[in-house]
ZAMARGU-4260 file (C-alpha; in steps of 0.2 Angstrom, whole numbers, plus 5000, padded with zeros to 4 digits):
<rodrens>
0) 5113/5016/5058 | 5111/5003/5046 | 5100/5004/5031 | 5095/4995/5015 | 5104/5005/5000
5) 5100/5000/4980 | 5115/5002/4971 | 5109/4995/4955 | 5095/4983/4949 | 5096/4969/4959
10) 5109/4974/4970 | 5103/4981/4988 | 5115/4982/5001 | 5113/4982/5019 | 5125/4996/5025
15) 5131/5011/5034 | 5120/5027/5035 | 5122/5043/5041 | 5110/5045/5057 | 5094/5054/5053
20) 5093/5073/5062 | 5079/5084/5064 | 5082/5097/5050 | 5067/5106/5049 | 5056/5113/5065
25) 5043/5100/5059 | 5053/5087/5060 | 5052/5070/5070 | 5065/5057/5073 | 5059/5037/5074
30) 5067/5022/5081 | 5059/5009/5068 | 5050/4993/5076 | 5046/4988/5060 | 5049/4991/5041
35) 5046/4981/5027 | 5048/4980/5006 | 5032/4984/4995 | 5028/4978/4978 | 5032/4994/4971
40) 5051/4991/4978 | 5053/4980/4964 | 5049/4992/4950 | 5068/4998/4954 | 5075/4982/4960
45) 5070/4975/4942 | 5077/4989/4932 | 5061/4995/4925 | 5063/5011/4935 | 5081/5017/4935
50) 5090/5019/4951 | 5101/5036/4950 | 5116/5029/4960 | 5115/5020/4976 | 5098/5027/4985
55) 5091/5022/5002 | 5075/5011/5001 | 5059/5009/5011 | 5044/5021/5015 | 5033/5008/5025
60) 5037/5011/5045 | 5031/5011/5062 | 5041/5016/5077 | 5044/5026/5092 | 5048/5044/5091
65) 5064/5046/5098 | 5065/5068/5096 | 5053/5079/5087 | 5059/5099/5082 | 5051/5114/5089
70) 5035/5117/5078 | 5031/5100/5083 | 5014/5100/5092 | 5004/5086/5091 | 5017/5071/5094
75) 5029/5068/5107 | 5045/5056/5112 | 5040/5040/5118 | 5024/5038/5106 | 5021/5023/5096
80) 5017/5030/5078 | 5013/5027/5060 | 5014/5039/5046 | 5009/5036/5026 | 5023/5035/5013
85) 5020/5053/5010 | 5023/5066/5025 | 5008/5081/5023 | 5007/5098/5031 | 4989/5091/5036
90) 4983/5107/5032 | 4985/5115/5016 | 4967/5113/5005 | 4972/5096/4997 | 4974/5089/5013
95) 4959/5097/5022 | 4949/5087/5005 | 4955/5070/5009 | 4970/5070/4997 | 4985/5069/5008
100) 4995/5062/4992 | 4995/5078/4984 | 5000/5089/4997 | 5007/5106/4992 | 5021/5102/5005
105) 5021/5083/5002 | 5040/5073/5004 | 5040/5056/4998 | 5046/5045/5012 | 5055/5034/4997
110) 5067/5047/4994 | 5072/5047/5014 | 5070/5028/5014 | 5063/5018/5031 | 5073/5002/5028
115) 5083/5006/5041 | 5085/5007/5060 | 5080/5024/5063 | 5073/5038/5049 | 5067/5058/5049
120) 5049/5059/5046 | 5046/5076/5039 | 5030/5086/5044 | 5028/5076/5060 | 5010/5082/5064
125) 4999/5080/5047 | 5010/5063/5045 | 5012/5055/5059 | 4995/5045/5070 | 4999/5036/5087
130) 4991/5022/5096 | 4983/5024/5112 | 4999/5015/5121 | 5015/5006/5115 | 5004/4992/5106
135) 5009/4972/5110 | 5018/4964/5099 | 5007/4951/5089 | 5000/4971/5083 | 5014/4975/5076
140) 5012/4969/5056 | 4997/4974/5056 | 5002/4992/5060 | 5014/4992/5047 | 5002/4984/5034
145) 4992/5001/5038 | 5005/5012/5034 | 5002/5006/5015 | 4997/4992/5009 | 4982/4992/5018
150) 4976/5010/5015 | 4983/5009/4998 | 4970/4993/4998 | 4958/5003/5005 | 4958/5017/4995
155) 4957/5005/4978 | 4940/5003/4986 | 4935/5019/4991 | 4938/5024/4975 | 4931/5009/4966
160) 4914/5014/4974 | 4914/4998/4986 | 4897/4997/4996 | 4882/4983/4999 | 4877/4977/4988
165) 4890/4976/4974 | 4900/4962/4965 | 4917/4965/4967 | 4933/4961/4957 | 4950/4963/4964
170) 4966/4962/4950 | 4980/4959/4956 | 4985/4949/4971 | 4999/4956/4981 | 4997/4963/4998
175) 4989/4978/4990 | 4976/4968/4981 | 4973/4954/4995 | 4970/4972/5007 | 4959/4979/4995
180) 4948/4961/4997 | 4949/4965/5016 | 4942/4983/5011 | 4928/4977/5004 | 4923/4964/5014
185) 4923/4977/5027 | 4914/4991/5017 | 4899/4979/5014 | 4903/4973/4997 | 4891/4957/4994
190) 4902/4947/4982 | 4920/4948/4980 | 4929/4940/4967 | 4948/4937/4969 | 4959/4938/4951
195) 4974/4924/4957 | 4982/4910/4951 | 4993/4906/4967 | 4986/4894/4981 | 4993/4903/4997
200) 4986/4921/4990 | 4970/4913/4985 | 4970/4905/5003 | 4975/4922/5011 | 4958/4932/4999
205) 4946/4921/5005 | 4951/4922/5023 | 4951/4941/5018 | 4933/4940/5012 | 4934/4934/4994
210) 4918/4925/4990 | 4925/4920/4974 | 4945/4917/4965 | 4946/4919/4945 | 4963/4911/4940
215) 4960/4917/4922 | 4970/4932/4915 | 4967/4945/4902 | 4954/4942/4888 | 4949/4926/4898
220) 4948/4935/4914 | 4937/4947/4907 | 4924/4932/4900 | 4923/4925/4917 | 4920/4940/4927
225) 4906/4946/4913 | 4899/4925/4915 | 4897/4927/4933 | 4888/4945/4933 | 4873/4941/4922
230) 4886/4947/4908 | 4888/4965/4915 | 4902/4966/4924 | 4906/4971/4941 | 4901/4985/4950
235) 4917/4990/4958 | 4934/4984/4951 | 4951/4986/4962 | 4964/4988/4952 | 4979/4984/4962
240) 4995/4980/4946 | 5000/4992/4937 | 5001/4986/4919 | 4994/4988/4903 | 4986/4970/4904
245) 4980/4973/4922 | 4973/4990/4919 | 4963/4984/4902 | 4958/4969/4911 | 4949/4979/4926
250) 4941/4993/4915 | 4932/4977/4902 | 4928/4970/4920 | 4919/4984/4925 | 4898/4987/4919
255) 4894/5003/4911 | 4891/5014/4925 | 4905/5004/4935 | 4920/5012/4944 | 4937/5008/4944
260) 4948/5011/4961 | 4967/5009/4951 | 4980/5011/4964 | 4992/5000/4954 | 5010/5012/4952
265) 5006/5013/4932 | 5019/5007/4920 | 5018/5010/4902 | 4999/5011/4902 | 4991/5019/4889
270) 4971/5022/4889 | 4959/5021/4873 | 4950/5035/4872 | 4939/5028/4863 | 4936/5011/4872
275) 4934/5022/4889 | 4921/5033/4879 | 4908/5020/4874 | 4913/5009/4891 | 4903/5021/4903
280) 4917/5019/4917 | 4920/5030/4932 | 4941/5030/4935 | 4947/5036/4951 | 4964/5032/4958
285) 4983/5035/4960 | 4994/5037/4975 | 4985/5034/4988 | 4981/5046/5001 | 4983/5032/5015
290) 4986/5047/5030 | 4965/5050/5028 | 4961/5033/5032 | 4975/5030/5044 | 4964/5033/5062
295) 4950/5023/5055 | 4961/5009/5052 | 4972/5010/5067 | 4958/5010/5078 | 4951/4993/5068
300) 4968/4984/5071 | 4967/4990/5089 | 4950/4981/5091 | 4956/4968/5084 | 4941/4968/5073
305) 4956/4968/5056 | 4972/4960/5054 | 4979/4964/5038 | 4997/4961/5044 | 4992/4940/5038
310) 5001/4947/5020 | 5017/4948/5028 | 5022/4928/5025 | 5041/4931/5028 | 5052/4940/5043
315) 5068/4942/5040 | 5081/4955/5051 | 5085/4970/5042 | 5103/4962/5038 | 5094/4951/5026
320) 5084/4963/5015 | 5092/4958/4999 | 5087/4941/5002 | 5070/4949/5005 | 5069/4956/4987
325) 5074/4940/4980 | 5062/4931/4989 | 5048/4945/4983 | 5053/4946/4965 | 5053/4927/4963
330) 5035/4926/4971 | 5041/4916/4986 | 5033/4928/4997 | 5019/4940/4998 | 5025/4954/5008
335) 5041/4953/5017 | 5042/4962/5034 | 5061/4968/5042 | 5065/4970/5059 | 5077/4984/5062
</rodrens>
């Protein structure tokens, strides 16, 4: 099969891979429909995580199952299906509390890598979630938003305490952050401010749900965000970056008493414990456990009452994924979706 391979930063190569196999009993094979790069394909692509040789990239999918092993139970051939970016057991007590991501058993589907033309999804039945029927087409990205972005989005919510009511501010605006705007809107939030300076993203939030766009940064973002909450600060901050200067940015956003829902892939941040003792700020975040929201958010898209897959502004054929991180890393595109 073909698949996209990083050889060093900047350098991904569209190439020749071994066909997956089912290895273990709980195994499942997929014929990808649909695969993608996400923002956090760049920390390696930009050298600030180092690539240890040439290793496969992707861990965003959809598909249909092509073989499934013998412990299999709950999925079969012929299904339509998406699964998190980690595989779970489903049933170990992390997972039975919601927290998929930190399953005792968990296998980061990056280290398999999904963009390519078919891939081995480990523990099938706690990963895996099938639609009713092989879904039309137009359905497709949104599916695949699901599978991260958009319970990744959702969580940064979840966790930031979203509900009526409450002002909410969104850092960051990659498809994470423009999915945690869709979150909100749909979990009642009552005012939704969008951090961005670029037109089409600020286009894209409002559409979302954004009642609001700040296209100030750091220092100055955190002026505006307190001007417009009385001098509080929001109720519910989504942190959706990564950084120092994000992570510092939503936590002075937030009002004493205020959560912070940070599902940014963290680099080189460092919290004052000081700062975060006199601030009176609930944190909650990390990897997001997207396989305990996945039912709720396929039946959404299946209703057509979501459509998330809006942050994927460029398709190109799988051939082309290199072009795809260039086009990413130099902010010509939100989301970048690949078809095997």
């Amino acid at each position: 099969m073909l698949g996209a391979v990083l050889h060093a930063p900047g350098d991904v190569r569209v190439e020749e891979r071994a066909d997956p196999a089912i290895i273990e009993p709980t195994d499942a094979v997929i014929r990808l429909s649909a695969t993608c790069v996400c923002g956090s394909d760049l920390w390696p692509y930009r050298g600030v995580e180092k690539p240890d040789g040439p290793a496969p990239m992707g861990h965003e999918y959809v598909g249909v199952v092509e073989e499934v092993g013998a412990d299999v139970r709950t999925i079969r051939p012929g299904q339509f299906v998406i699964g998190s970016f980690w595989a779970s057991d489903g049933t170990c007590e992390l997972c039975r509390a919601g927290y998929q991501s930190s399953c005792v058993h968990r296998v980061l589907m990056g280290t398999i890598g999904t963009q390519s033309q078919l891939a081995r999804i480990p523990l099938a039945d706690g990963t895996l979630v099938a639609t009713p029927e092989p879904p039309p087409a137009d359905l497709v990205p949104s599916l695949l938003a699901a599978s991260d972005v958009l319970g990744t989005g959702w969580f940064g919510a979840v966790a930031a305490d979203v509900g009526p009511g409450k002002t909410v501010a969104v850092v960051g605006d990659g498809a994470v952050g423009l999915c945690g705007v869709l979150a909100a809107r749909q979990l009642g939030a009552e005012r939704i401010i969008a951090m961005s300076r670029h037109a089409p993203r600020q286009e894209l939030a409002r559409a979302f749900g954004a009642t609001d766009v700040v296209t100030e940064r750091g220092a100055d973002g955190v002026a505006k965000i307190k001007e417009m909450t009385g001098g509080l600060g929001a109720h519910s901050v989504i942190e959706a970056v990564g950084t120092q200067e994000s992570m510092a940015q939503a936590i002075r956003s937030t009002r004493p008493g205020g959560h912070v829902g940070f599902v940014g892939v963290a680099h080189g941040v460092e919290l004052p414990g000081e700062e975060l003792f006199f601030s009176q700020v609930h944190l909650h975040g990390g990897p997001a456990p997207v396989r305990r929201f996945l039912p709720e958010l396929v039946d959404l898209i299946w209703r057509r009452e979501i459509d998330p897959g809006r942050v994927f502004d460029l398709t190109l054929p799988l051939a082309e994924a290199a072009e795809g991180y260039r086009a990413m890393d130099e902010r010509r595109a939100i989301k970048v979706l690949l078809t095997p």
